[in-house]
N, CA, C and O of each residue as an XYZ file, in Angstrom:
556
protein
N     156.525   -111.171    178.095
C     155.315   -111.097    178.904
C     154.493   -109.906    178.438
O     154.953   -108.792    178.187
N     153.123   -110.308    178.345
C     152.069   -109.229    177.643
C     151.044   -108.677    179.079
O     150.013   -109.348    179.103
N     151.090   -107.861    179.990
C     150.058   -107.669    180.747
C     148.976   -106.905    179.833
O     149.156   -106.443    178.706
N     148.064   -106.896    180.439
C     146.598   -106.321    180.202
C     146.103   -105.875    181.458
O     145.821   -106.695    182.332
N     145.962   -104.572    181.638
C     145.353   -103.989    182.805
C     144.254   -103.652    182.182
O     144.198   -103.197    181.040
N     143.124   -103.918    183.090
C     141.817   -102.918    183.399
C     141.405   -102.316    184.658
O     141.522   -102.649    185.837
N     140.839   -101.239    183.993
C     140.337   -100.173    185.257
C     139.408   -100.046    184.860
O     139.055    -99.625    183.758
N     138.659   -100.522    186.014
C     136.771   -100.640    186.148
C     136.035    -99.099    186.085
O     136.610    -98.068    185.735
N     134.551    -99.220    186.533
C     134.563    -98.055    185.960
C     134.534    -96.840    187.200
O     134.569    -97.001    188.420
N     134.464    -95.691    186.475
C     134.738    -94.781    187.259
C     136.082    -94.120    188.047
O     136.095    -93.241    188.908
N     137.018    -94.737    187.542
C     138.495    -94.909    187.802
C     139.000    -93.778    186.719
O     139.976    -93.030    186.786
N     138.152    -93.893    185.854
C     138.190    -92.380    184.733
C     138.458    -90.968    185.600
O     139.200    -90.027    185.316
N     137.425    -91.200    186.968
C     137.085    -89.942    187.520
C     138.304    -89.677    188.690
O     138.461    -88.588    189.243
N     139.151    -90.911    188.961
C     140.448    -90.501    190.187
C     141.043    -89.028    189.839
O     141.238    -88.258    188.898
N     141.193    -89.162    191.201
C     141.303    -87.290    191.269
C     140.843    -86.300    191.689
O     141.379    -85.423    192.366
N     139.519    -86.409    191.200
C     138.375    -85.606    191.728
C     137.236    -86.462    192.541
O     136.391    -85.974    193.292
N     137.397    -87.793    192.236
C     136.072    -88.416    192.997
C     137.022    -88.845    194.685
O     138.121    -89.342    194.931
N     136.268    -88.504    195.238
C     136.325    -88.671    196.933
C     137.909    -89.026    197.101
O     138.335    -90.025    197.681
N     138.788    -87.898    196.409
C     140.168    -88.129    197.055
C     140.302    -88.743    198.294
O     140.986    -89.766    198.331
N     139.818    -88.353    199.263
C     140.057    -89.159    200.956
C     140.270    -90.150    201.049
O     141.076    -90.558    201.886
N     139.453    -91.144    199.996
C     139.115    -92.861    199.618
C     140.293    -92.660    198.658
O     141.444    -92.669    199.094
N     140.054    -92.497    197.488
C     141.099    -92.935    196.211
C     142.252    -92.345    196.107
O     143.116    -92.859    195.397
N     142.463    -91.298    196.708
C     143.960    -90.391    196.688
C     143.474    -89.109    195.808
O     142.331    -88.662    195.712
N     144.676    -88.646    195.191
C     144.664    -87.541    194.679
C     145.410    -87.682    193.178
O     145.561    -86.766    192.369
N     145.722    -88.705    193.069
C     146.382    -89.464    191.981
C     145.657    -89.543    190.301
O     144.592    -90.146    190.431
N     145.797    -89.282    189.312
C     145.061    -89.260    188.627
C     145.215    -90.706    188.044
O     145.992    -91.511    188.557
N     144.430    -91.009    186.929
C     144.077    -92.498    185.912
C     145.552    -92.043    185.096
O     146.639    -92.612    185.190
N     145.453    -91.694    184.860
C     146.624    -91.301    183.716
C     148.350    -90.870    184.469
O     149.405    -90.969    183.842
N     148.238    -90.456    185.744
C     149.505    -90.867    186.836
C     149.485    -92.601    186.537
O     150.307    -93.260    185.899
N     148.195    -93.075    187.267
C     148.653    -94.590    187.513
C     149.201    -95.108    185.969
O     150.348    -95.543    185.862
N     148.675    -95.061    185.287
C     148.765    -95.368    183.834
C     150.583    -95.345    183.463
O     151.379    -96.138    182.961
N     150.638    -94.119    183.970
C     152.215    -93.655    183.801
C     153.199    -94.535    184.543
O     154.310    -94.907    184.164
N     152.287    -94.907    186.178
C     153.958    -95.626    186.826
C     153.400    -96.827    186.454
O     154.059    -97.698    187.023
N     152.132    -97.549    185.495
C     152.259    -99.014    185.261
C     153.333    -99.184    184.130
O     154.266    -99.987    184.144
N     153.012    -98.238    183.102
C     153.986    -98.279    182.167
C     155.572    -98.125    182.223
O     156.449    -98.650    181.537
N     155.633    -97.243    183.256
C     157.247    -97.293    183.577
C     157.883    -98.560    184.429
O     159.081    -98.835    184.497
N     156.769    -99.278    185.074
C     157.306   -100.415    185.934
C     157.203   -101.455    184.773
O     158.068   -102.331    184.769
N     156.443   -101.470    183.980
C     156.572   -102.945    182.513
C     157.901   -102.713    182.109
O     158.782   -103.572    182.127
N     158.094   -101.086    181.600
C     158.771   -101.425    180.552
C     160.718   -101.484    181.759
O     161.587   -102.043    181.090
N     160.955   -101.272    182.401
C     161.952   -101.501    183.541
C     161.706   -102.905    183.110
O     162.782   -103.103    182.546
N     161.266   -103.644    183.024
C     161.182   -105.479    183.376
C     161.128   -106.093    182.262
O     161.338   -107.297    182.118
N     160.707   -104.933    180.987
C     161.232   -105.632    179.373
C     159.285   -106.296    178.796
O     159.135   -107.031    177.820
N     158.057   -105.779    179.707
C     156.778   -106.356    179.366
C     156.470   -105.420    178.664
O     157.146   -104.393    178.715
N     155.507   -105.508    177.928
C     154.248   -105.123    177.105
C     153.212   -105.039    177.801
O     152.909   -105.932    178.593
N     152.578   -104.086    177.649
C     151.269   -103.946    178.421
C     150.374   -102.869    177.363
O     150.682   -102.231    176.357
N     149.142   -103.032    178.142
C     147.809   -102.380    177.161
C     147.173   -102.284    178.576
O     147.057   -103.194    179.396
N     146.730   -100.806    178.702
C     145.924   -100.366    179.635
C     144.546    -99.620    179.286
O     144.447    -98.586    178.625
N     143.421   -100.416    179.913
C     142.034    -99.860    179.165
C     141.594    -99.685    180.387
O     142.256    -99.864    181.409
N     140.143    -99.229    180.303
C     139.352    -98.662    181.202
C     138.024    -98.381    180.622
O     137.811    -97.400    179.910
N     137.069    -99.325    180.965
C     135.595    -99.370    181.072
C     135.025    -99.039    182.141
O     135.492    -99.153    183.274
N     133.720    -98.501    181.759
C     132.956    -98.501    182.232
C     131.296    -99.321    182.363
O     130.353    -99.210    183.146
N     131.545   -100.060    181.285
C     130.681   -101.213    181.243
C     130.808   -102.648    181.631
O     131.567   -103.222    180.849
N     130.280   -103.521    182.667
C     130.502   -104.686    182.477
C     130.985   -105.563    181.135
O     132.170   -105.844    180.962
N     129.833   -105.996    180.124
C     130.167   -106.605    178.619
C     131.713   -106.203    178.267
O     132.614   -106.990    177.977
N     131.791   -104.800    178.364
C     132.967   -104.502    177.927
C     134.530   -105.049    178.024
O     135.543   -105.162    177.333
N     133.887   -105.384    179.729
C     135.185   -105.832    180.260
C     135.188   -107.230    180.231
O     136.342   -107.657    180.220
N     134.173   -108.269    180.213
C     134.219   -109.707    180.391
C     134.761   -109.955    178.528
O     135.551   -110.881    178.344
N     134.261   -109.030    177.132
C     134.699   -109.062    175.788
C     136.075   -109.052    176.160
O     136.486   -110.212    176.133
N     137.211   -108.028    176.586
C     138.212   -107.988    176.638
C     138.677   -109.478    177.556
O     139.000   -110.427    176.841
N     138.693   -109.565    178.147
C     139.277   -110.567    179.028
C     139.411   -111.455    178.480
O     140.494   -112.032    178.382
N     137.884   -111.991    177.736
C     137.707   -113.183    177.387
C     138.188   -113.417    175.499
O     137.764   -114.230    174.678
N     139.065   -112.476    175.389
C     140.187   -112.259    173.965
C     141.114   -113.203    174.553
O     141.480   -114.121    173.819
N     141.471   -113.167    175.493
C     143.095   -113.691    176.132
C     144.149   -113.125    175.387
O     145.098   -113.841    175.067
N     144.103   -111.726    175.011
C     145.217   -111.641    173.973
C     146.364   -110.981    175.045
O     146.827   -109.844    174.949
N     146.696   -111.962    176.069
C     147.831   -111.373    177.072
C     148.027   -112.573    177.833
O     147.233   -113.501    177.989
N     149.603   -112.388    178.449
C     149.800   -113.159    179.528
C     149.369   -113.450    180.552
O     149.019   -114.592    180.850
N     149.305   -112.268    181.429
C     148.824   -111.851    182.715
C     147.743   -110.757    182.776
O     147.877   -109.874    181.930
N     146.775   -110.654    183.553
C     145.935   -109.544    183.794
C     146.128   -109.030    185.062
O     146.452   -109.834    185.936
N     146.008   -107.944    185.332
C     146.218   -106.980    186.208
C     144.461   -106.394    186.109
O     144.001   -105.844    185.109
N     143.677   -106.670    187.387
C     142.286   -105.755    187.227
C     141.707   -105.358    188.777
O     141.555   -105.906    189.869
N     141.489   -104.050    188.141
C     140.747   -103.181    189.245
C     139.294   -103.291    189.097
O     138.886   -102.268    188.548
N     138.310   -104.138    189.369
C     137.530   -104.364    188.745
C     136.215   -102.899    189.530
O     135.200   -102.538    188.933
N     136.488   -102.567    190.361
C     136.230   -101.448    190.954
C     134.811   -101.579    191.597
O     135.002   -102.140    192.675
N     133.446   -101.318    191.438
C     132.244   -101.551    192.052
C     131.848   -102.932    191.241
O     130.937   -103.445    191.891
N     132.211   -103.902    189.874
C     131.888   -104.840    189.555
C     132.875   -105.622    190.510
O     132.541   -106.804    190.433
N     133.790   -105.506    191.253
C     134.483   -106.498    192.009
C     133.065   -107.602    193.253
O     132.946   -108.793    193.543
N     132.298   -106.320    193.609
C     131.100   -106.312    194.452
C     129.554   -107.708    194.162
O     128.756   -108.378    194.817
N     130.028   -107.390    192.503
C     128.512   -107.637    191.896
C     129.061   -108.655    190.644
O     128.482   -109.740    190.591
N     129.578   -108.533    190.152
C     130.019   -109.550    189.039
C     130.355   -110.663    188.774
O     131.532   -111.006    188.656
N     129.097   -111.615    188.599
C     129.588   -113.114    188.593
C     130.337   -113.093    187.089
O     131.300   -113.856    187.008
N     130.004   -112.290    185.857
C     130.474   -112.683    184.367
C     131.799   -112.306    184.184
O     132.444   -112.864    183.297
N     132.483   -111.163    185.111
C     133.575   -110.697    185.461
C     134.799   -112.182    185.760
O     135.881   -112.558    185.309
N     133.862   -112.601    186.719
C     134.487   -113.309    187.902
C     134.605   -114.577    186.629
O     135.738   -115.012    186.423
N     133.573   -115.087    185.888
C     133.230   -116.161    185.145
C     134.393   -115.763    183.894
O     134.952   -116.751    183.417
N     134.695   -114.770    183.476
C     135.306   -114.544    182.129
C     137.015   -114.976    182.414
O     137.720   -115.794    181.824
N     137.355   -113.951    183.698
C     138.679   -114.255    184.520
C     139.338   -116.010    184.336
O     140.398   -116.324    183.795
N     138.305   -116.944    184.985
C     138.479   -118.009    185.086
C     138.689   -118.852    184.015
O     139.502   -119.770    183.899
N     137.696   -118.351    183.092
C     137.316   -119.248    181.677
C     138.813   -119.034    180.696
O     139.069   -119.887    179.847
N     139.578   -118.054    180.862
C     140.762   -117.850    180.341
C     141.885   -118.556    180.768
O     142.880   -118.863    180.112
N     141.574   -118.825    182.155
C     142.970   -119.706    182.715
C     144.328   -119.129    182.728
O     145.321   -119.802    182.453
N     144.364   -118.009    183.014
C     145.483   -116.759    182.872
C     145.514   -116.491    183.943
O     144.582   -116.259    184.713
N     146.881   -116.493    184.150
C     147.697   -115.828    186.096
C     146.727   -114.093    185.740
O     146.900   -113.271    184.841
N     145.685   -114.116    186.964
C     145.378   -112.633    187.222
C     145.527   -112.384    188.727
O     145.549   -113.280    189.570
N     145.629   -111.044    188.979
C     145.693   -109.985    190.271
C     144.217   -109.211    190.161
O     143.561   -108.783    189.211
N     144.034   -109.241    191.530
C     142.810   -108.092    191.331
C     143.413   -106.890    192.259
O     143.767   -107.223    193.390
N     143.569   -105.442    191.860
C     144.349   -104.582    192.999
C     143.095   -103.590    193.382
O     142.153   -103.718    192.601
N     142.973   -103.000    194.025
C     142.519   -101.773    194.491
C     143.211   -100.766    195.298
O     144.147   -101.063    196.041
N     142.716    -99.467    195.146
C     143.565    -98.447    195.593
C     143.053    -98.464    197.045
O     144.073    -98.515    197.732
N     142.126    -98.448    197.739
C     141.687    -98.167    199.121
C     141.621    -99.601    199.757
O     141.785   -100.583    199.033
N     141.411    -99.720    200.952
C     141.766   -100.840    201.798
C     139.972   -101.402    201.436
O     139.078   -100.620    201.759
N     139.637   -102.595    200.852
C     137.919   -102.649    200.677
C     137.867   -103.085    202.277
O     136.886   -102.802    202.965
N     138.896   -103.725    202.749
C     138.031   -104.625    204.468
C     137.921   -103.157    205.461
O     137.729   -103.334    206.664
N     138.039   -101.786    204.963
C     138.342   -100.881    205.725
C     137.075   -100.130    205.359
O     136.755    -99.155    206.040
N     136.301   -100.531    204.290
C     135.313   -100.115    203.697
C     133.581    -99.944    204.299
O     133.322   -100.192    205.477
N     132.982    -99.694    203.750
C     131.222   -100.189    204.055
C     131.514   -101.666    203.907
O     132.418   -101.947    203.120
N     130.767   -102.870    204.667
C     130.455   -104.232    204.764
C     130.166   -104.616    202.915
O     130.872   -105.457    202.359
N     129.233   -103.987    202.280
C     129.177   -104.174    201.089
C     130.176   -104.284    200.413
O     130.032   -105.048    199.459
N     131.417   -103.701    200.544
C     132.343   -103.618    199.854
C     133.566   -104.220    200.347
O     134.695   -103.826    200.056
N     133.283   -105.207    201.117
C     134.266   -105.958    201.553
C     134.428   -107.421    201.066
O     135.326   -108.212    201.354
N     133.217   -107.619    200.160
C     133.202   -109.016    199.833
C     133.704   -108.297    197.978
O     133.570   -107.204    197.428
N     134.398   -109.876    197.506
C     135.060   -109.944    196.527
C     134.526   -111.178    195.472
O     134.832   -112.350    195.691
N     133.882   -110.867    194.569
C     133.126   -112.222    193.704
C     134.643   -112.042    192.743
O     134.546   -112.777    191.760
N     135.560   -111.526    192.751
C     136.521   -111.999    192.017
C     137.714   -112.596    192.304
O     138.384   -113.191    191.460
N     138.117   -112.424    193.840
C     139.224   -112.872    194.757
C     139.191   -114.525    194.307
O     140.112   -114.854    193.560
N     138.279   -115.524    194.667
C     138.159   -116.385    193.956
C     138.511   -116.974    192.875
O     138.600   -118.202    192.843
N     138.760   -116.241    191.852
C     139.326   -116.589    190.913
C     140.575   -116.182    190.290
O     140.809   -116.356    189.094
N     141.425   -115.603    191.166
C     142.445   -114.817    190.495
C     143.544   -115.605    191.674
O     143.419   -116.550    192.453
N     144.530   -114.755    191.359
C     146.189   -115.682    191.970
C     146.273   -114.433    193.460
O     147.208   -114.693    194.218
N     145.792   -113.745    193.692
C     145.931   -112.517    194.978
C     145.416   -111.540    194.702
O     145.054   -111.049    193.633
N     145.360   -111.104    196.147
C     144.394   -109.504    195.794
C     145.074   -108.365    196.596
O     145.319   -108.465    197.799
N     145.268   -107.631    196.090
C     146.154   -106.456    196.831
C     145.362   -105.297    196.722
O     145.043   -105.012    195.567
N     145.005   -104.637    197.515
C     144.576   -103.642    198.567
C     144.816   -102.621    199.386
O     144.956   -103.120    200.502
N     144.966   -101.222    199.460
C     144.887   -100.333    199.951
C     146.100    -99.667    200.274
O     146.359    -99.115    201.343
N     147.090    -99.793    198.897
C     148.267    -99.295    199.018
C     148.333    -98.077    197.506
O     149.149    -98.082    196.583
N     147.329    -97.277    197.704
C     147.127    -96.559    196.397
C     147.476    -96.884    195.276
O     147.503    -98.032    194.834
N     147.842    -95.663    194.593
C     148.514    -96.538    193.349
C     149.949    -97.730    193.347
O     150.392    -98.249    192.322
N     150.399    -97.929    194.533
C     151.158    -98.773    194.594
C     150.766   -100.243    195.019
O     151.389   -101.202    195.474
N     149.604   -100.018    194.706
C     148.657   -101.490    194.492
C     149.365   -102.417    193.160
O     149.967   -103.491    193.133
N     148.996   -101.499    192.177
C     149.521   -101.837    190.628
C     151.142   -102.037    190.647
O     151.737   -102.896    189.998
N     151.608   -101.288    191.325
C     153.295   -101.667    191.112
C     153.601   -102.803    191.693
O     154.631   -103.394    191.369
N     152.688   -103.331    192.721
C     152.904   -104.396    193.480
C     152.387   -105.838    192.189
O     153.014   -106.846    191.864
N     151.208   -105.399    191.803
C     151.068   -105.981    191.120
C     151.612   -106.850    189.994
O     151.637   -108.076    189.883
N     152.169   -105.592    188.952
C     153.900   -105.764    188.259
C     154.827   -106.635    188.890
O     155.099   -107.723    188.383
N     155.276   -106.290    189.834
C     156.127   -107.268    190.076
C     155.914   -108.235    190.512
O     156.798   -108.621    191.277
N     154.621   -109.253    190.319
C     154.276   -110.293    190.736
C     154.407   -110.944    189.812
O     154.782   -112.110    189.933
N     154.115   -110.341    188.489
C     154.473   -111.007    186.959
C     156.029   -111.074    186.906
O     156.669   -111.945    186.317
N     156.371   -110.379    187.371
C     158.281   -110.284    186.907
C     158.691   -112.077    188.218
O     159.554   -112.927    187.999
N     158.124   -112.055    188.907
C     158.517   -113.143    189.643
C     158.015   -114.894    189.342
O     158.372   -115.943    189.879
N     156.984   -114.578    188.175
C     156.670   -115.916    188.066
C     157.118   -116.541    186.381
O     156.914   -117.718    186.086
C-alpha cells in the first residue's frame, strides 16, 4: 500500500498560526507520527504540502498511490477541481482535519470534498491522520 498525503495550504504555518484552533503541534510533528504509523503497518507514503490549488489537483490527478489521505484545508471550503480531481482518480480517499469544521464559522462547515471521498474525520488534532492510517490498514 502507497498512501499520499496532502496538506493544504497554510498547514506549513501549524504551530504558530492560531494554536487555540490547530494545536500547538507542528507540520513536521504530524509528518513524523504519519510516518511512524505507515511504516508500523509495512505502507509507503509521500507527504507534500501546497499551497496552491493546480498544485494539488496535478498531484492527485498522477494517481501514483493507493490511497490518499487530504487535509485539503481552506480549499476543502471552495474547491470544485480539488473535489473533481479526487473523484476522476477513483482511489479510496479520507479527507481529515485537525479542528472540529461543524464547531467552526458556518462558512467552514460545508465540505465540497466530503462528497467525494470514503469519510471525513474531524477535530481530533493530529490524531485525525492516525485515524486516518488505519483506515487503509483495514481495507
Amino acid at each position: 500500500m502507497k498512501l499520499l498525503v496532502i496538506h493544504g495550504p497554510n498547514l506549513n504555518l501549524l504551530g504558530q498560526r492560531e494554536p487555540e484552533i490547530y494545536g500547538k503541534e507542528t507540520l513536521e510533528n504530524i509528518n513524523v507520527l504519519i510516518k511512524d504509523e505507515c511504516k508500523k503497518l509495512g505502507f509507503k507514503v509521500e507527504i507534500k504540502q501546497f499551497s496552491c490549488e493546480g498544485d494539488i489537483v496535478d498531484c492527485i490527478g498522477k494517481g501514483e498511490y493507493d490511497g490518499l489521505i487530504i487535509n485539503p484545508a481552506a480549499y476543502t471550503h471552495t474547491s470544485l477541481a480539488i473535489a473533481d480531481a479526487i473523484a476522476s482518480v477513483n482511489k479510496p480517499a479520507v479527507e481529515v482535519h485537525l479542528s472540529n469544521i461543524y464547531k467552526r464559522e458556518s462558512i467552514r462547515q460545508k465540505s465540497l470534498i466530503a462528497p467525494v471521498v470514503k469519510g471525513q474525520i474531524s477535530g481530533f488534532g493530529k490524531y485525525s491522520y492516525k485515524l486516518a492510517v488505519a483506515y487503509f490498514a483495514e481495507i
